[in-house]
PDB file of N, CA, C and O in Angstrom, chain B, residues numbered from 101:
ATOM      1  N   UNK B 101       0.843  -1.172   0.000  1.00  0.00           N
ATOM      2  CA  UNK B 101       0.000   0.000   0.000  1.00  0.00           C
ATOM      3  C   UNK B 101       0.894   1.242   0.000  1.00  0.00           C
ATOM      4  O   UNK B 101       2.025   1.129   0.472  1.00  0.00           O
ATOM      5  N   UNK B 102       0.384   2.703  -0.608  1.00  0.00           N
ATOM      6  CA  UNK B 102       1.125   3.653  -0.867  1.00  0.00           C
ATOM      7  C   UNK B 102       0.180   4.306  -0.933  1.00  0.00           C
ATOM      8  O   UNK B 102      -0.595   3.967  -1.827  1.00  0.00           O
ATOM      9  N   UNK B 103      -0.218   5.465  -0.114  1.00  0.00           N
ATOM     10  CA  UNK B 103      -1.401   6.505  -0.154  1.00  0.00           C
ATOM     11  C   UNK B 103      -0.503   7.650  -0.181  1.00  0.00           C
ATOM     12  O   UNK B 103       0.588   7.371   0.316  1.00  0.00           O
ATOM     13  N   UNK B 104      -0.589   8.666  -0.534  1.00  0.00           N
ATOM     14  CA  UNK B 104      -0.139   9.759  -0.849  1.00  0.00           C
ATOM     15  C   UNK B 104      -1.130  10.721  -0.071  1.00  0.00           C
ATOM     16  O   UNK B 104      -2.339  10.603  -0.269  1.00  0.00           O
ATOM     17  N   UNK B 105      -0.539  11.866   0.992  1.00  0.00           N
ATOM     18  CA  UNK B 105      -1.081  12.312   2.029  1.00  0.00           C
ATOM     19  C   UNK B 105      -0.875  13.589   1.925  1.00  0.00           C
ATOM     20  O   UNK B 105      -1.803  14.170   2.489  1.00  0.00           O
ATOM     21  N   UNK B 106       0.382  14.809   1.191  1.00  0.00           N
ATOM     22  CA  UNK B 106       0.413  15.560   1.010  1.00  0.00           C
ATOM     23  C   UNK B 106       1.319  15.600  -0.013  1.00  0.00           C
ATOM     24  O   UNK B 106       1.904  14.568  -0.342  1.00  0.00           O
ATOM     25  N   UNK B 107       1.600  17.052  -0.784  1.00  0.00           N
ATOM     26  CA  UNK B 107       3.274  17.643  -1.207  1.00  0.00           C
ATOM     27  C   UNK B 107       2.938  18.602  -1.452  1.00  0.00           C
ATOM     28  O   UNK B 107       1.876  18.811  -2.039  1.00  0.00           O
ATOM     29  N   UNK B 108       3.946  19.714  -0.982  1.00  0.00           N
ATOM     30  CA  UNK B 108       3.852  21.190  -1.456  1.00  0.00           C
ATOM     31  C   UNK B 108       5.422  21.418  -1.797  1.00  0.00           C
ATOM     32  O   UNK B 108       6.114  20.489  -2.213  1.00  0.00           O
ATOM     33  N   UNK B 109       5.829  22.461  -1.632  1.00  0.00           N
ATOM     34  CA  UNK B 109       7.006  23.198  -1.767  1.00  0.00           C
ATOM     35  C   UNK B 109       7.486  23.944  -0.793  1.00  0.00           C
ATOM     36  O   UNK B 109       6.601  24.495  -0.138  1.00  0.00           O
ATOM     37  N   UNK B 110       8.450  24.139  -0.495  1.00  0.00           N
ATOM     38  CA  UNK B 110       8.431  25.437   0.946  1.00  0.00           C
ATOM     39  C   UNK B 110       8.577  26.598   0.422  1.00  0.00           C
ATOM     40  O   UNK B 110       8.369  26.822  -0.770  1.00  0.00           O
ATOM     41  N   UNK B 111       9.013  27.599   1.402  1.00  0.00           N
ATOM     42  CA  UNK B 111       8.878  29.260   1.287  1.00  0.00           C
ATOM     43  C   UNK B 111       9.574  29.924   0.635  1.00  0.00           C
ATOM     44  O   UNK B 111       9.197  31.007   0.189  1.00  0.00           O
ATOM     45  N   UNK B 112      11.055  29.303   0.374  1.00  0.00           N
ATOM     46  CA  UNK B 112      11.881  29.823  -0.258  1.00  0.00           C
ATOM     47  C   UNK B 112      12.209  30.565  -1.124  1.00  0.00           C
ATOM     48  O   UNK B 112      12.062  29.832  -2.103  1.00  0.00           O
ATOM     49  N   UNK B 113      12.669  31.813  -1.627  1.00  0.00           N
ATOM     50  CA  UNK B 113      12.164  32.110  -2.378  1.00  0.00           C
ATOM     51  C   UNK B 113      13.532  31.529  -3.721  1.00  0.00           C
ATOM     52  O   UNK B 113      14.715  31.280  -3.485  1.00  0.00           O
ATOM     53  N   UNK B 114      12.890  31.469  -4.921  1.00  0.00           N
ATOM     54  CA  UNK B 114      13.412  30.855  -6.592  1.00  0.00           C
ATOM     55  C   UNK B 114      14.489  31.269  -6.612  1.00  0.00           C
ATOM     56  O   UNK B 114      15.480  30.561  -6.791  1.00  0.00           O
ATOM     57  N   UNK B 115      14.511  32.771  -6.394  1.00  0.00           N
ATOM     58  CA  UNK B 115      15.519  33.371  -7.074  1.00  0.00           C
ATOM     59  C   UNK B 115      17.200  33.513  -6.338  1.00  0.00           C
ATOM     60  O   UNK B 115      18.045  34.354  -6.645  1.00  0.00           O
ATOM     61  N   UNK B 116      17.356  32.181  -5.087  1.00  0.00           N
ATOM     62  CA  UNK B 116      18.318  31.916  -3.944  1.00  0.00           C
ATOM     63  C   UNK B 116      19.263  31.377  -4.408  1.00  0.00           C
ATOM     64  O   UNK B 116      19.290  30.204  -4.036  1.00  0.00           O
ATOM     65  N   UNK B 117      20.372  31.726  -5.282  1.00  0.00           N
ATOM     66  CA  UNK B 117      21.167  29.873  -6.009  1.00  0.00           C
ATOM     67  C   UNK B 117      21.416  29.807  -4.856  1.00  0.00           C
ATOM     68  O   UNK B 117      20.245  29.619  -4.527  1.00  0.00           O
ATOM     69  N   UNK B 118      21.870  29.800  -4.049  1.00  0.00           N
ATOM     70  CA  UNK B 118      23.017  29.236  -2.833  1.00  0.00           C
ATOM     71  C   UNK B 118      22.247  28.431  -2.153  1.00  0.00           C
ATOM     72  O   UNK B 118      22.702  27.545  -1.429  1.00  0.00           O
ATOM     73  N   UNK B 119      20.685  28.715  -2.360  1.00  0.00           N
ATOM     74  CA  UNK B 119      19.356  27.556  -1.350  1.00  0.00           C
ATOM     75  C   UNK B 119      18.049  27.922  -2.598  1.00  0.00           C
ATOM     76  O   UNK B 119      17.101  28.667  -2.848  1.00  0.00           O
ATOM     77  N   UNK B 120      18.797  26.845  -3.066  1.00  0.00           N
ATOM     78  CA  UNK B 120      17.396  26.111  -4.113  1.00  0.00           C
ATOM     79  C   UNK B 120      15.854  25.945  -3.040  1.00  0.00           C
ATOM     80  O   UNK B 120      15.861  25.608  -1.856  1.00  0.00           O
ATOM     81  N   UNK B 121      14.932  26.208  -3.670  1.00  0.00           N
ATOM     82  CA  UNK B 121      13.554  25.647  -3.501  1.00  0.00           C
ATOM     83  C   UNK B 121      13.866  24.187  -3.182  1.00  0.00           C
ATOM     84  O   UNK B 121      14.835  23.546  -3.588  1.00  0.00           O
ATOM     85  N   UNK B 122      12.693  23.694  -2.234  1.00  0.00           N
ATOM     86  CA  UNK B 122      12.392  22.002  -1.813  1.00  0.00           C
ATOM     87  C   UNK B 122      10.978  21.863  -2.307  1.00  0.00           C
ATOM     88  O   UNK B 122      10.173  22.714  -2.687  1.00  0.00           O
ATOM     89  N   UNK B 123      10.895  20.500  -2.192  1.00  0.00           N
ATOM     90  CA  UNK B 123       9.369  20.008  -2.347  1.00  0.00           C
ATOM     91  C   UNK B 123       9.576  18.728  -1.364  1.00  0.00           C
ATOM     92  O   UNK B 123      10.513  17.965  -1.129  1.00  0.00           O
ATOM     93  N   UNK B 124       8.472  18.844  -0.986  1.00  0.00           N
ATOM     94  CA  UNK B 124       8.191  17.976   0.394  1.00  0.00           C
ATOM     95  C   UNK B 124       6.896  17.118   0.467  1.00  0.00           C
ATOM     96  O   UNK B 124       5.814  17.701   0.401  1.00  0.00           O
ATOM     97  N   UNK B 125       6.939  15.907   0.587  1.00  0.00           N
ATOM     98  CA  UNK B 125       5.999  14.849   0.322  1.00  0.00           C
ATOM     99  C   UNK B 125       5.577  14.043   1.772  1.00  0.00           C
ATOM    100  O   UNK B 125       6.372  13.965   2.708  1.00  0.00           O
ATOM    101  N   UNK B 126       4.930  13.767   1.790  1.00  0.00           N
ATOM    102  CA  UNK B 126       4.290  12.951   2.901  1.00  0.00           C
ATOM    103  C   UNK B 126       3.137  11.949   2.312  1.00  0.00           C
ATOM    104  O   UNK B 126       2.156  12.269   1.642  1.00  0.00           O
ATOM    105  N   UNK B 127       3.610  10.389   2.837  1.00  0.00           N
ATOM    106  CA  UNK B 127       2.526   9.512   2.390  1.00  0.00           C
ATOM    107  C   UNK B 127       2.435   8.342   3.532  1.00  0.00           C
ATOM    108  O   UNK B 127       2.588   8.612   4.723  1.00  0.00           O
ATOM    109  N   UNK B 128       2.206   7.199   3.123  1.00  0.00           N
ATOM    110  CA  UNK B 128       1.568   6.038   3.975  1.00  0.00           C
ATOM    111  C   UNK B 128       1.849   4.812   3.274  1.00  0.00           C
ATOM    112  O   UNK B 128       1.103   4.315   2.430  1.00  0.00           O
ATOM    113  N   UNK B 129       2.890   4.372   3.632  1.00  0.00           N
ATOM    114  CA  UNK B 129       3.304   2.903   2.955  1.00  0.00           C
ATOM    115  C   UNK B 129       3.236   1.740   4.141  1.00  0.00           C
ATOM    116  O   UNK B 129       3.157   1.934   5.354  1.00  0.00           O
ATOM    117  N   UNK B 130       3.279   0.748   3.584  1.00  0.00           N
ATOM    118  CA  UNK B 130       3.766  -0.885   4.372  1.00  0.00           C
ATOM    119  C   UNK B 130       4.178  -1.661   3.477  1.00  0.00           C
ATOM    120  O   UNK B 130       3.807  -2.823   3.310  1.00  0.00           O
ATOM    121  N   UNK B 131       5.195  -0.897   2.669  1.00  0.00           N
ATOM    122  CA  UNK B 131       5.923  -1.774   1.832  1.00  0.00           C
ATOM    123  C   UNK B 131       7.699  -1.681   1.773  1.00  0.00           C
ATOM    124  O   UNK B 131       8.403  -1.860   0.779  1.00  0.00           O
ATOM    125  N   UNK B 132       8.149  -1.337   3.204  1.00  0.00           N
ATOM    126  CA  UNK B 132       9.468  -0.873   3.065  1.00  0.00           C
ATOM    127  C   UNK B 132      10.107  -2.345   3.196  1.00  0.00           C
ATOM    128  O   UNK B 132       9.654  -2.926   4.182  1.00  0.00           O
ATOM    129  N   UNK B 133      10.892  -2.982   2.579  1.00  0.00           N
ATOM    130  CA  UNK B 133      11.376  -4.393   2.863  1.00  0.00           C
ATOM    131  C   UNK B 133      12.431  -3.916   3.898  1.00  0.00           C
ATOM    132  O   UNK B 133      12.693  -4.927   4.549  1.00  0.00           O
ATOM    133  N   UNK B 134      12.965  -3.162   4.245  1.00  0.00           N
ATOM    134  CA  UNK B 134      14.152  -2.849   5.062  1.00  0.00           C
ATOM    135  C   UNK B 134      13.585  -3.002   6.122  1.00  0.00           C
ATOM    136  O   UNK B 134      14.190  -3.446   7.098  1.00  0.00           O
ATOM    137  N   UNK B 135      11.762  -2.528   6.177  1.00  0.00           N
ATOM    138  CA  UNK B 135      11.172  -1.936   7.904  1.00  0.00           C
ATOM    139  C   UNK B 135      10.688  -2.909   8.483  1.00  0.00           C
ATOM    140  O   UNK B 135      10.408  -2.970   9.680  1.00  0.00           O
ATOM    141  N   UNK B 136      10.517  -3.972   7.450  1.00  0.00           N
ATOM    142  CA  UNK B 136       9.335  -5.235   7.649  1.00  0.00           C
ATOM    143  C   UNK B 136       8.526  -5.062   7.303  1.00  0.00           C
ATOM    144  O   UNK B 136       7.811  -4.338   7.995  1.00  0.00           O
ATOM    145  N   UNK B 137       7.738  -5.757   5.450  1.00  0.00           N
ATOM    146  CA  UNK B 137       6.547  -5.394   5.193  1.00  0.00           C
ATOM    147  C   UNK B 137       5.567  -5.993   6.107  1.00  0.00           C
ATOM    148  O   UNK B 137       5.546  -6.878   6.963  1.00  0.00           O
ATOM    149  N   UNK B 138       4.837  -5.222   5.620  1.00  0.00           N
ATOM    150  CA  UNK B 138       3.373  -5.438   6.314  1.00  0.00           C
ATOM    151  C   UNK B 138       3.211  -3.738   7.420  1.00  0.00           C
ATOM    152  O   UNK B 138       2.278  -2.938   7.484  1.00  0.00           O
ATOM    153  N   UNK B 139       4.501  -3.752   8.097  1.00  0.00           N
ATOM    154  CA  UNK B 139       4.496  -2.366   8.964  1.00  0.00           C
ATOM    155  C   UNK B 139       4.431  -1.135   8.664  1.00  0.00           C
ATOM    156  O   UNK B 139       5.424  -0.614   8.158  1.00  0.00           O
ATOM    157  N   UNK B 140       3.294  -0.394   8.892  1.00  0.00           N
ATOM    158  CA  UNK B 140       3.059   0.667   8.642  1.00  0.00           C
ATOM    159  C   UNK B 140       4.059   1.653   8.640  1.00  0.00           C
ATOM    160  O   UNK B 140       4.618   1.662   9.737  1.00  0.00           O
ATOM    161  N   UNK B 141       4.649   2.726   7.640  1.00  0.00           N
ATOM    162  CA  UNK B 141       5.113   3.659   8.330  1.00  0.00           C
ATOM    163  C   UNK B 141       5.569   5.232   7.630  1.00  0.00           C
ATOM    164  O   UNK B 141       6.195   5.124   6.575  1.00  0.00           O
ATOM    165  N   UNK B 142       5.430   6.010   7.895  1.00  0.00           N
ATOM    166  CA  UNK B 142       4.901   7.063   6.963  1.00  0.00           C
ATOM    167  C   UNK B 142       6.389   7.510   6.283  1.00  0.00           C
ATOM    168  O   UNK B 142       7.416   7.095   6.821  1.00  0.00           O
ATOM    169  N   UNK B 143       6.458   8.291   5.196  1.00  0.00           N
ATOM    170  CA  UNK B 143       7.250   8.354   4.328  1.00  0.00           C
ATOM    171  C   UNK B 143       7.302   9.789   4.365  1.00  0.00           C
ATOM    172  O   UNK B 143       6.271  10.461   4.341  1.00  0.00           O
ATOM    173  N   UNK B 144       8.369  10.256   4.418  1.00  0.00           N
ATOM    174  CA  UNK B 144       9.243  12.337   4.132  1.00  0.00           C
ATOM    175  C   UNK B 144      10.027  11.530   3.153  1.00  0.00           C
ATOM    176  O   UNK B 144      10.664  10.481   3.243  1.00  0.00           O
ATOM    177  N   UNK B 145       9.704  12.584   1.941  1.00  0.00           N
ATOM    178  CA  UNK B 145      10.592  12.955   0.898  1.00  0.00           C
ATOM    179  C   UNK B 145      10.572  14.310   0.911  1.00  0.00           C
ATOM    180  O   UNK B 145       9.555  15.003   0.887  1.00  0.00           O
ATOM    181  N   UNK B 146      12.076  14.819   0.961  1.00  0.00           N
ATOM    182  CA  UNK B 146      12.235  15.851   0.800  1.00  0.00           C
ATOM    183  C   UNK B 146      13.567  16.123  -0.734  1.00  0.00           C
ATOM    184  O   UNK B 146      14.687  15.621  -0.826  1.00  0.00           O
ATOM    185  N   UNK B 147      13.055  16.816  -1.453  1.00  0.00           N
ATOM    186  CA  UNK B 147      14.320  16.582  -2.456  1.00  0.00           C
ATOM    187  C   UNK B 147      13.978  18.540  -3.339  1.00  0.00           C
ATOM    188  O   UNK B 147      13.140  19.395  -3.051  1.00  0.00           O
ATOM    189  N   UNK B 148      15.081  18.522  -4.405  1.00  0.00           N
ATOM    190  CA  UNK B 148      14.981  19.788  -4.894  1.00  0.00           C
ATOM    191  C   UNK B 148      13.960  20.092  -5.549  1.00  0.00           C
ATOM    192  O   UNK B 148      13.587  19.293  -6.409  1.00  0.00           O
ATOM    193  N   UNK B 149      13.265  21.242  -5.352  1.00  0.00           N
ATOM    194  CA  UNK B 149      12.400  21.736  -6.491  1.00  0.00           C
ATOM    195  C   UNK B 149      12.495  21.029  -7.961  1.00  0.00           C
ATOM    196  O   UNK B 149      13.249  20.059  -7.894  1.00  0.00           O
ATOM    197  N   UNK B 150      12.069  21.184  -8.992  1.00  0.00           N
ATOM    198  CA  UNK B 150      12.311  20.436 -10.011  1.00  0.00           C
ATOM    199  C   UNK B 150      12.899  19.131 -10.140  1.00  0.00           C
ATOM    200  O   UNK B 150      12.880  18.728 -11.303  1.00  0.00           O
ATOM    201  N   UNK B 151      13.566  18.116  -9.064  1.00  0.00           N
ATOM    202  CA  UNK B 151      14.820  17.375  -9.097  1.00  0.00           C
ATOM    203  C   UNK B 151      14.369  16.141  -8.952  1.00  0.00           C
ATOM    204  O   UNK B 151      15.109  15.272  -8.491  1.00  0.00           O
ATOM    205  N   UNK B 152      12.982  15.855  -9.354  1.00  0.00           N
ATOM    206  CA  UNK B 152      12.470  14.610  -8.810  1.00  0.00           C
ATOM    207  C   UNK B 152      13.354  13.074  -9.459  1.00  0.00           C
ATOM    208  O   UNK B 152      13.857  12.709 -10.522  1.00  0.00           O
ATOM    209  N   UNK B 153      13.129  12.485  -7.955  1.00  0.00           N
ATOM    210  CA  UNK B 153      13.506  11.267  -7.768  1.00  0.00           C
ATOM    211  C   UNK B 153      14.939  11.460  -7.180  1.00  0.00           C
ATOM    212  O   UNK B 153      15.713  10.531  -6.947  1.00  0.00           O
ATOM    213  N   UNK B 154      15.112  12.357  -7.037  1.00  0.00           N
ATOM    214  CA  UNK B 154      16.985  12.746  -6.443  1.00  0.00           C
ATOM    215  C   UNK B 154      16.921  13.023  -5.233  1.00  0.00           C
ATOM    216  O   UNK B 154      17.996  13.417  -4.778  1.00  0.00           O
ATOM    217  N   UNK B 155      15.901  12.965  -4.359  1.00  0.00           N
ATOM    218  CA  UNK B 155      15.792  13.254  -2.713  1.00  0.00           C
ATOM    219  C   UNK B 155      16.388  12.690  -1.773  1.00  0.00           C
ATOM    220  O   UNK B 155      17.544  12.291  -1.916  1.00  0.00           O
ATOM    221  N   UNK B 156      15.601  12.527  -0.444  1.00  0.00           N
ATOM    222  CA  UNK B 156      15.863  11.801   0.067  1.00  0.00           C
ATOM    223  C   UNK B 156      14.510  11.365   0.986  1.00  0.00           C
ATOM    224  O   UNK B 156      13.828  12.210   1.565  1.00  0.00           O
ATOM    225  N   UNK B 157      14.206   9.801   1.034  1.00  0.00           N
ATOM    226  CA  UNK B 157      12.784   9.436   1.509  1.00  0.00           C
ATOM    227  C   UNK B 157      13.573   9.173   3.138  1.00  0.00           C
ATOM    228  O   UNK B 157      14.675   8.659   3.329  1.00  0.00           O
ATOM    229  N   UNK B 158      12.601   9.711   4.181  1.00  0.00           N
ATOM    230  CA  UNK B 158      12.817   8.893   5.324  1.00  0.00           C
ATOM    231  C   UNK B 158      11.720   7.932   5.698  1.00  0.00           C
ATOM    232  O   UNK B 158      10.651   8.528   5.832  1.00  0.00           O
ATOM    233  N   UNK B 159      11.633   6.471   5.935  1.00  0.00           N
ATOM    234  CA  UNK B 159      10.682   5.820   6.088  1.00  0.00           C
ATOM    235  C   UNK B 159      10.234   5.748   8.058  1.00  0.00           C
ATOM    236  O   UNK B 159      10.697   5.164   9.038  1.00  0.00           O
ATOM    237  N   UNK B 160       9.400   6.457   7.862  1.00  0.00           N
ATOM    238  CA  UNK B 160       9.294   6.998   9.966  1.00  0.00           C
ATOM    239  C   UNK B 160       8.472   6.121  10.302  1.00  0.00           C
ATOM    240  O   UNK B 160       7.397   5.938   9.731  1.00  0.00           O
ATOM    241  N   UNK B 161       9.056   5.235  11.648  1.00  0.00           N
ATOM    242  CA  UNK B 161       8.122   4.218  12.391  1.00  0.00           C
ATOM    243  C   UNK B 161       6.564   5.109  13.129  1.00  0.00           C
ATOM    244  O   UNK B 161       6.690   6.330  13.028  1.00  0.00           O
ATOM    245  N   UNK B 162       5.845   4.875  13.490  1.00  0.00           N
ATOM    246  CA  UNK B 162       4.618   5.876  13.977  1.00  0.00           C
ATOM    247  C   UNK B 162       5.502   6.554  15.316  1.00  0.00           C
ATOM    248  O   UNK B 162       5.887   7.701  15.087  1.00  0.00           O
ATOM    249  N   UNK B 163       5.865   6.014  16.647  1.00  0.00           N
ATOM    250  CA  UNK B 163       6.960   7.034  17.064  1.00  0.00           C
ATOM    251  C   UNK B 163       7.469   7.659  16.283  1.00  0.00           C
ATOM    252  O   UNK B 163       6.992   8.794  16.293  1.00  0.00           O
ATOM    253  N   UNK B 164       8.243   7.534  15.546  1.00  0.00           N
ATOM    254  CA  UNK B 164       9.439   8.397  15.172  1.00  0.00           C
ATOM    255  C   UNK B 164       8.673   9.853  14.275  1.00  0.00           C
ATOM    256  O   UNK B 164       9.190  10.968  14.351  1.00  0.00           O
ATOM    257  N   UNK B 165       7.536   9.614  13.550  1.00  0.00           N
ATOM    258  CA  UNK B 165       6.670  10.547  13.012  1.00  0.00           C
ATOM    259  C   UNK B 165       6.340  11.570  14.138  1.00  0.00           C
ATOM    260  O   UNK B 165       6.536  12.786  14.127  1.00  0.00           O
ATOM    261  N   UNK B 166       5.642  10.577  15.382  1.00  0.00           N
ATOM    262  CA  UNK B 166       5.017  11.613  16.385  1.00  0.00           C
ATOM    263  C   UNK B 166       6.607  12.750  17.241  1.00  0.00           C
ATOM    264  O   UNK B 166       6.781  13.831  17.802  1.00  0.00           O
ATOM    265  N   UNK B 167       7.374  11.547  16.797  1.00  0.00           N
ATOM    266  CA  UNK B 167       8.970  12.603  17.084  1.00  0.00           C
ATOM    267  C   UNK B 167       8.888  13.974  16.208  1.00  0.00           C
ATOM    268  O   UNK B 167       9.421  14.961  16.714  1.00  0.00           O
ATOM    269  N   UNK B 168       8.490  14.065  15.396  1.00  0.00           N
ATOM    270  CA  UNK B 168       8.940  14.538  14.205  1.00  0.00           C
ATOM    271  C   UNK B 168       7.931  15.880  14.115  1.00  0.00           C
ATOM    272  O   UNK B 168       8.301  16.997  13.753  1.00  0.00           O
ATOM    273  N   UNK B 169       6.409  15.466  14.577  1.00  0.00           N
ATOM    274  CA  UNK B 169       5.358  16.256  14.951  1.00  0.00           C
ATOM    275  C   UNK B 169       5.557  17.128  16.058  1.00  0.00           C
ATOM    276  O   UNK B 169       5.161  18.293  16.088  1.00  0.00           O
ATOM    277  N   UNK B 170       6.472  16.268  17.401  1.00  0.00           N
ATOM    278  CA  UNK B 170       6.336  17.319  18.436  1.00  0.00           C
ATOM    279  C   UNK B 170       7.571  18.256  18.212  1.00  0.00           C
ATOM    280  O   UNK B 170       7.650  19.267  18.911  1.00  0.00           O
ATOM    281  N   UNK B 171       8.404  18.023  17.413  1.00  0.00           N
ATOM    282  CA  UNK B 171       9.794  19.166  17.060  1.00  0.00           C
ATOM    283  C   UNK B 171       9.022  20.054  16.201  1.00  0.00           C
ATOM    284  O   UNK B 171       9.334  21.244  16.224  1.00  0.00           O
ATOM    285  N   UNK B 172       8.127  19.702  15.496  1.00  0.00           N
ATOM    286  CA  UNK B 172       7.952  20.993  14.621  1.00  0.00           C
ATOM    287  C   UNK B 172       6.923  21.693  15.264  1.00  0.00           C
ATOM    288  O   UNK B 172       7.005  22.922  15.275  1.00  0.00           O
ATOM    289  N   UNK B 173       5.998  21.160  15.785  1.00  0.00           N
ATOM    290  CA  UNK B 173       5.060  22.174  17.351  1.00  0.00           C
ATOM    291  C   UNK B 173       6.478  22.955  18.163  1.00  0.00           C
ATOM    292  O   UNK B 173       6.494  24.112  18.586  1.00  0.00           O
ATOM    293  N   UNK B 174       7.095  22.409  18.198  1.00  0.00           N
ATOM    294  CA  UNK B 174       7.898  23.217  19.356  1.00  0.00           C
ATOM    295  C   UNK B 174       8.355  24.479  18.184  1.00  0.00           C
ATOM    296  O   UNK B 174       7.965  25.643  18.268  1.00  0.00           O
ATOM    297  N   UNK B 175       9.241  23.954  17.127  1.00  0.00           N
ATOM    298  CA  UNK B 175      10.064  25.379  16.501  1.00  0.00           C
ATOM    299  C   UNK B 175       8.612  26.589  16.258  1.00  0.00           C
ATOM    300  O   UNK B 175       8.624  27.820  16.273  1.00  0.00           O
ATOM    301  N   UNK B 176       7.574  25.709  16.066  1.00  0.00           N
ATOM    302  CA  UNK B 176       6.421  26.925  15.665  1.00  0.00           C
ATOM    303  C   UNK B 176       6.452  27.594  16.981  1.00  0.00           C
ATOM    304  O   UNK B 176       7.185  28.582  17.030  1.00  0.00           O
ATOM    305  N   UNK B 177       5.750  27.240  18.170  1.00  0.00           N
ATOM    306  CA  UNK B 177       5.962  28.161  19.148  1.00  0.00           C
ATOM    307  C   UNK B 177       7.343  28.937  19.232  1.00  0.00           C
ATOM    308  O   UNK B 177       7.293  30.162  19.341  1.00  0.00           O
ATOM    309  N   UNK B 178       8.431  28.372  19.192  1.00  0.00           N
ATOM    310  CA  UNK B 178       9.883  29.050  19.175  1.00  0.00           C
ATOM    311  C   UNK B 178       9.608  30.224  18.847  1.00  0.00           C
ATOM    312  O   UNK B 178       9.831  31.229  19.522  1.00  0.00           O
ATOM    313  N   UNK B 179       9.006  30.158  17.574  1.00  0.00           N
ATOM    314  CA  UNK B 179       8.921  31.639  16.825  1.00  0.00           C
ATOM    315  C   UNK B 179       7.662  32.388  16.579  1.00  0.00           C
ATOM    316  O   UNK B 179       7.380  33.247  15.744  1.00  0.00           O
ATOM    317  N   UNK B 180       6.893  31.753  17.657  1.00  0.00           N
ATOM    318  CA  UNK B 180       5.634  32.681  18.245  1.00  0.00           C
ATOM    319  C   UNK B 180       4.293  31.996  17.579  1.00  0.00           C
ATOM    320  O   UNK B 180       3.240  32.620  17.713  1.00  0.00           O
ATOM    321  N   UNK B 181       4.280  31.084  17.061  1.00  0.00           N
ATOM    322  CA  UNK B 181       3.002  30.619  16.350  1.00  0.00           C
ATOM    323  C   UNK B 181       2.448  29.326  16.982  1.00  0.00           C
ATOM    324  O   UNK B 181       3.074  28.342  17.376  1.00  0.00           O
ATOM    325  N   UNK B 182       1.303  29.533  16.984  1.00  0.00           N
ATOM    326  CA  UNK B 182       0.443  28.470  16.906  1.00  0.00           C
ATOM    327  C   UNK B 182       0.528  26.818  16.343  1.00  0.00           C
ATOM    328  O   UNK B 182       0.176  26.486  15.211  1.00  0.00           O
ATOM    329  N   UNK B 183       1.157  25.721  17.551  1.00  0.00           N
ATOM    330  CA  UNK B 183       1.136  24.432  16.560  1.00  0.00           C
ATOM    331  C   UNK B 183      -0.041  24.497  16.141  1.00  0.00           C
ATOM    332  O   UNK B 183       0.137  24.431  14.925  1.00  0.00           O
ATOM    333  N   UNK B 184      -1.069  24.576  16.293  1.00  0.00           N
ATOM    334  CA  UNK B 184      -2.299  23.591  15.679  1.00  0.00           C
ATOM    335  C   UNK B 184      -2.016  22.369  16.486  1.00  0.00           C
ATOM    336  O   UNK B 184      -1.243  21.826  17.275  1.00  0.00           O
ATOM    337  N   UNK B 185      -3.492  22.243  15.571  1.00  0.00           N
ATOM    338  CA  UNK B 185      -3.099  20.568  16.396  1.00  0.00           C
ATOM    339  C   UNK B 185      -2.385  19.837  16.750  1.00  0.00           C
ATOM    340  O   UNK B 185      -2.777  18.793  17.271  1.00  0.00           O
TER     341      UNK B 185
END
């Protein structure tokens, strides 16, 4: 299984050579043979703007996601905003 859950791009702005644009993916697999199929576990690709297939996927156990959720709640407050949910 492979559900596809988000992708956007970040803020960056185009015109940076020194920091290219990203695009950033989030999905839902149980097909990593490395993780043990059958085990759920959500997928970050993060790679260059235009550069597809040249990224890098992290395959996140459900801890390691909710790791991943409470660091980015925290940097949002860091810098005065609202996690959300």
């Amino acid at each position: 299984m492979r559900r596809s859950i988000l992708d956007a791009t970040d803020d960056h702005p185009v015109d940076d050579d020194e920091r290219p644009p990203a695009s950033w993916a989030v999905a839902v697999i149980d097909d990593c043979d490395g993780c043990g199929m059958g085990e759920p576990r959500v997928a970050l690709t993060l790679e260059e703007l235009g550069r597809a297939g040249t990224g890098v996927v992290a395959h996140l156990a459900p801890d390691t996601a909710r790791r991943l959720r409470e660091a980015l709640a925290l940097a949002l407050r860091e810098v005065g905003e609202d996690p959300g949910r």
